[in-house]
C-alpha positions in Angstrom: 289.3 69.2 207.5 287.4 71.6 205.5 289.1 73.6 203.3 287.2 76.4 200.7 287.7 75.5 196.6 289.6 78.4 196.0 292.0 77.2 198.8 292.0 74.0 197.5 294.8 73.4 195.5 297.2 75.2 198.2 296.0 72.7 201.0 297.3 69.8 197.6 300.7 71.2 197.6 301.1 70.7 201.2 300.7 66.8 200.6 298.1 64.4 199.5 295.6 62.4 202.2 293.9 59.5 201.5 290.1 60.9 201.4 289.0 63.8 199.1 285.1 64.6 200.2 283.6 67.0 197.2 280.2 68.2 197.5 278.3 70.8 195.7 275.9 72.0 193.5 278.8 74.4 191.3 280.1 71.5 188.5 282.8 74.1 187.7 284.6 73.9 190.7 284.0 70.3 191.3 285.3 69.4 188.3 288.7 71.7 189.0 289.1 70.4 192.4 288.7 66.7 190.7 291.2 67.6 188.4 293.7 69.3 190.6 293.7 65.5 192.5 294.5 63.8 189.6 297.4 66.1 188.5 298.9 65.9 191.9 298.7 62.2 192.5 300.1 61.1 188.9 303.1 63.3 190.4 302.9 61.3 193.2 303.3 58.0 191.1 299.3 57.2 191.3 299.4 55.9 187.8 296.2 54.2 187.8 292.3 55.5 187.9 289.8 53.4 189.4 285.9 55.4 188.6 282.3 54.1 190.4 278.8 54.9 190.2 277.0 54.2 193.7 273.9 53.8 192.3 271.0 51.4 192.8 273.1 48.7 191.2 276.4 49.5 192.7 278.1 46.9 194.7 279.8 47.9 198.0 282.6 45.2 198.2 283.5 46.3 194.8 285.2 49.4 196.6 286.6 47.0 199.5 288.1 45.3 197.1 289.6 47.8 195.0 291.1 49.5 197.8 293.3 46.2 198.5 294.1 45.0 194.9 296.7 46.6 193.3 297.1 46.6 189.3 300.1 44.5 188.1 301.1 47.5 185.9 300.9 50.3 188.8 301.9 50.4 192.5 299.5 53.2 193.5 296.1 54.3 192.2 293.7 56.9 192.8 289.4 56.0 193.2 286.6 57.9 192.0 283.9 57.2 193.4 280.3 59.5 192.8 277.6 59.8 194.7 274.2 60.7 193.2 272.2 61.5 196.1 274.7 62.5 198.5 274.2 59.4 200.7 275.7 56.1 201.0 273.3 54.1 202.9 273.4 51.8 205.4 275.7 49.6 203.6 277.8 52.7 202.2 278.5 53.9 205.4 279.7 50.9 206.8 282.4 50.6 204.1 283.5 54.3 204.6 283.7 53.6 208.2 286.2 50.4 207.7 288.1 52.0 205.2 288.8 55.1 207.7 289.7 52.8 209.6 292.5 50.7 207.7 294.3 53.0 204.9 296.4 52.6 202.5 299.3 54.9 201.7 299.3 53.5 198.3 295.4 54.3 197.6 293.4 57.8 197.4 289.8 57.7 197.3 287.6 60.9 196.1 284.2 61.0 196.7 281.8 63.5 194.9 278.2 64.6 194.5 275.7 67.1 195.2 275.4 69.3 197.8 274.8 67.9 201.4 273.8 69.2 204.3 274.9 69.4 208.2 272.7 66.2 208.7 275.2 64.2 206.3 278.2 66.5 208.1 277.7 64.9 211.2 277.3 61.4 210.1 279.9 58.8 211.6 281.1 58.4 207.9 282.0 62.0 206.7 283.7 62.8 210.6 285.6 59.4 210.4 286.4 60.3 206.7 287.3 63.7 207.3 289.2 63.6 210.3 292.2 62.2 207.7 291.5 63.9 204.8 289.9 66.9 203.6 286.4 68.0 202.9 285.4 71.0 200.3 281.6 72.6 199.4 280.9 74.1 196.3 278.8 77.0 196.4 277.4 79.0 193.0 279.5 82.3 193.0 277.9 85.6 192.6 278.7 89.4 193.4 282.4 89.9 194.2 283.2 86.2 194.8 282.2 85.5 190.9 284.5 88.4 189.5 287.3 87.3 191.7 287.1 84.0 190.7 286.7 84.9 186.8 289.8 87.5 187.2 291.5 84.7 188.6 291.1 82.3 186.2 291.9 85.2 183.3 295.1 85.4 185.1 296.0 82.2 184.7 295.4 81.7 180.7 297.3 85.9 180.3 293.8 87.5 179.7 293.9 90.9 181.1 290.3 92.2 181.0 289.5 95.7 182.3 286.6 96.2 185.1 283.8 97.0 183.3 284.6 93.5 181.2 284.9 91.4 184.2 281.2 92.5 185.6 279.9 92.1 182.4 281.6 88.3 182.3 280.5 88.0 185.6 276.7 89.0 184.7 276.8 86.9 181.4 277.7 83.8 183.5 276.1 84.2 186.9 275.2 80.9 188.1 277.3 78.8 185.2 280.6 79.4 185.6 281.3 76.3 183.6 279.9 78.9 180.9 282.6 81.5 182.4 285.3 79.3 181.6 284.0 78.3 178.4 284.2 81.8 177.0 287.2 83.0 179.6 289.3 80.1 177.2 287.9 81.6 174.0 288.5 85.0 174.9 292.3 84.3 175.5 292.6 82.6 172.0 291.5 85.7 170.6 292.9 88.5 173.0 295.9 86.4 174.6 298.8 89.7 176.1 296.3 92.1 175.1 293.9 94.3 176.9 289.9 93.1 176.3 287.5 96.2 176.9 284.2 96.0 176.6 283.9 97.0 173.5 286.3 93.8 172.0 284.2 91.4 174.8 281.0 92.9 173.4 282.1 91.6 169.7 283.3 88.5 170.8 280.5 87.9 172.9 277.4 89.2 170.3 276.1 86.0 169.4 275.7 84.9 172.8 272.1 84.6 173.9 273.0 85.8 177.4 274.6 88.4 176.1 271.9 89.5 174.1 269.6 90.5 176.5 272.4 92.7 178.1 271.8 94.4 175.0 268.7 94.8 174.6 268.7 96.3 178.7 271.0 98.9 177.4 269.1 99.6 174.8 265.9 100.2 176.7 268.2 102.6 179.3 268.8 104.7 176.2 265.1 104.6 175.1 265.2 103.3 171.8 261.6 102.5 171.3 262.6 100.5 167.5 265.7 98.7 168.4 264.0 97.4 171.6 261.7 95.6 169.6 264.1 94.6 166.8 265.9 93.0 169.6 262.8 91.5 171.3 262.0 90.2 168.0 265.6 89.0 167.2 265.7 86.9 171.0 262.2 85.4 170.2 263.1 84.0 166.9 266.2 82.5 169.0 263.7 81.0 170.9 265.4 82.9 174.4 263.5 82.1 177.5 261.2 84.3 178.4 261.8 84.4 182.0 265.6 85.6 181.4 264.5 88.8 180.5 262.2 89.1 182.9 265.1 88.6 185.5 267.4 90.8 183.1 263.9 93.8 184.0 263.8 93.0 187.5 267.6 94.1 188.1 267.2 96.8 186.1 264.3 97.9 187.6 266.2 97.5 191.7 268.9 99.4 190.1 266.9 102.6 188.7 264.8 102.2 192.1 268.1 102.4 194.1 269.2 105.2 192.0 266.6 107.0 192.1 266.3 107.0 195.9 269.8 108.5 195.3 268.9 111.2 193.6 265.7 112.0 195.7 267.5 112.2 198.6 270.4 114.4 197.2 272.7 112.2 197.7 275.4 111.7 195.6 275.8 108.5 193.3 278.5 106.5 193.5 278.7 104.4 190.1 281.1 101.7 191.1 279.2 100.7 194.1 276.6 99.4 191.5 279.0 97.8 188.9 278.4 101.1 186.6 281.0 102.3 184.6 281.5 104.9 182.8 280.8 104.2 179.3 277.1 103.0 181.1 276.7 105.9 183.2 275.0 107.5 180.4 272.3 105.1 179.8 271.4 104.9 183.4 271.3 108.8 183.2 269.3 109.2 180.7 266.8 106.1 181.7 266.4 108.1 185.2 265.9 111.7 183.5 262.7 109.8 182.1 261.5 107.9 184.8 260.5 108.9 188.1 258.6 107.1 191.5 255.2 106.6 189.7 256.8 105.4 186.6 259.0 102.9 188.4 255.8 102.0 191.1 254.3 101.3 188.1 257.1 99.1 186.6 257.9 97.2 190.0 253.7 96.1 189.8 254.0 94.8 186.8 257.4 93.2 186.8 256.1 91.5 189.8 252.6 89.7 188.0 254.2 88.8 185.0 257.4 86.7 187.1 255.1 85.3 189.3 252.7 84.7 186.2 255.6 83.1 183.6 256.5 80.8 186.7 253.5 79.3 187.0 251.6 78.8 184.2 252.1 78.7 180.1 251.6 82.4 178.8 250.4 82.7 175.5 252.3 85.4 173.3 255.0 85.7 176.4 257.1 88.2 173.5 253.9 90.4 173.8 254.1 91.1 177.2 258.1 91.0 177.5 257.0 93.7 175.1 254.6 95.7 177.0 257.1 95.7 180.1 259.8 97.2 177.7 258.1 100.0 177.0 256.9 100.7 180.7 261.0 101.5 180.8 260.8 103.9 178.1 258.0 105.9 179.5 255.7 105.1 177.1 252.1 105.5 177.6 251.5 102.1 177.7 248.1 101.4 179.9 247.2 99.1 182.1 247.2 95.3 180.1 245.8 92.2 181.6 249.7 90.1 181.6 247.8 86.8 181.4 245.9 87.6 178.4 
């Protein structure tokens, strides 16, 4: 049965099965639903943990046979067992078949690894395994899903953070929420029953090299030619990688495009819909009072040579033409460079 990771641990209190199936390329949620097994079965009197590695060296029986012994010191026990690749094998496959096939109401076995596809989905295994237990896919979390799952998770340490806090959490973290909960537990040590703003997230958060290049893409919305390249100067010497600002520009750049459409159109401009709030609006304001379709033509050509450039080969002076694409944002009459230069 397949049951989502944020579901997870209400399909545990309804009971424990004998086979926990955990794929996925998202270690954070992994590691929770891991976790949220071992709480429950120690309820449950599992008392002892049994971990393997199927790797090259791994011996099959070695799971046969820990699923029939029993420790002198503990009547029930719970197995680990990771899987690298995803795959069992020939010989893998067999033994998960057996063992579907003869439980044991005093064992629990959870299996882990990567993400798998439909082709490992429909094996004879994972059915025969699932069929009496439960299957869950980890998926990175973005967009909505990533600020639910972050307001969530402040709920349960008693970290209220306002809107405007949770997208910039959510932004600072995208694809690492292991990162999110990293800084999601320091944040309740310091603002535990009290309301976090931005303002309080941005001074907990400032020496964060994520973070960092959030501010240096507000500071290029407001067009401060000599704090953009204080800042450029300040992530180089931290030895930031390049090609996290240029992701940092390319949003920027879809979002001014978008908003510009907007405003060509005569439409009006709903701030939310973009994750904009209010203490932001400015920037973006004045960012699109300075920039109109050549400018941002312009910017979208360029943006374009130098990701497809830093991807692919070594680029010598890369702070140079993180530079150069800075001030294309400004509106400054920066000409035509050659990006590989």
């Amino acid at each position: 049965m397949q049951v989502y990771p944020n579901r997870f641990n209400d399909e545990l209190a309804k009971g424990l099965k004998p086979f926990y199936l955990l794929f996925g390329d998202e270690p954070q949620q992994k590691i929770e639903m891991i976790d949220a097994v071992r709480a429950q079965s120690k309820l449950a009197g599992f008392e002892e943990r049994t971990t393997f590695v199927a790797d090259a060296d791994f011996e099959w029986s070695q799971l046969i046979e820990a699923t029939q012994t029993l420790s002198l010191f503990a009547s029930k026990q719970l197995i680990e067992l990771e899987l690298p690749t995803g795959k069992p094998g020939s010989e893998g496959s067999k033994t998960f078949t057996m063992l579907a096939e003869h439980t044991n109401d005093d064992v629990i076995v959870v299996i882990h690894g990567p993400r798998v596809g439909k082709d490992v989905q429909k094996t004879k295994w994972f059915k025969a395994l699932d069929a009496i237990g439960v299957h869950s896919l980890c998926y990175p979390l973005e967009g909505k899903t990533l600020s639910q799952w972050i307001n969530h998770r402040c709920t349960l340490v008693n970290l209220n953070l306002d809107n405007a806090s949770i997208k910039r959490l959510a932004d600072f973290c995208e694809g690492n929420l292991l990162a999110a909960r990293q800084e999601i537990d320091k944040l309740s040590l310091l603002y535990a029953n009290t309301p976090v703003t931005l303002d309080l997230l941005d001074k907990a958060l400032v020496d964060q090299s994520r973070f960092n290049v959030f501010q240096l893409v507000d500071v290029i919305l407001q067009g401060d030619k000599q704090r953009c390249v204080k800042m450029l100067l300040r992530l180089e010497s931290e030895g930031i990688e390049p090609n996290i600002i240029i992701w940092a520009l390319i949003r920027e750049w879809q979002t001014l495009s978008a908003l510009d459409q907007l405003r060509n159109t005569h439409q009006p401009i709903v701030w939310q819909k973009f994750g904009i709030w209010k203490n932001r609006q400015p920037f973006y304001q004045s960012a699109l009072n300075r920039l109109h379709k050549g400018h941002l033509e312009s910017i979208r050509e360029q943006l374009q040579q130098a990701d497809l450039l830093f991807k692919q080969t070594s680029v010598n002076k890369p702070y140079i033409k993180l530079c150069h694409l800075c001030m294309l944002f400004l509106a400054m009459p920066v000409q035509q460079y050659q990006v590989a230069e």
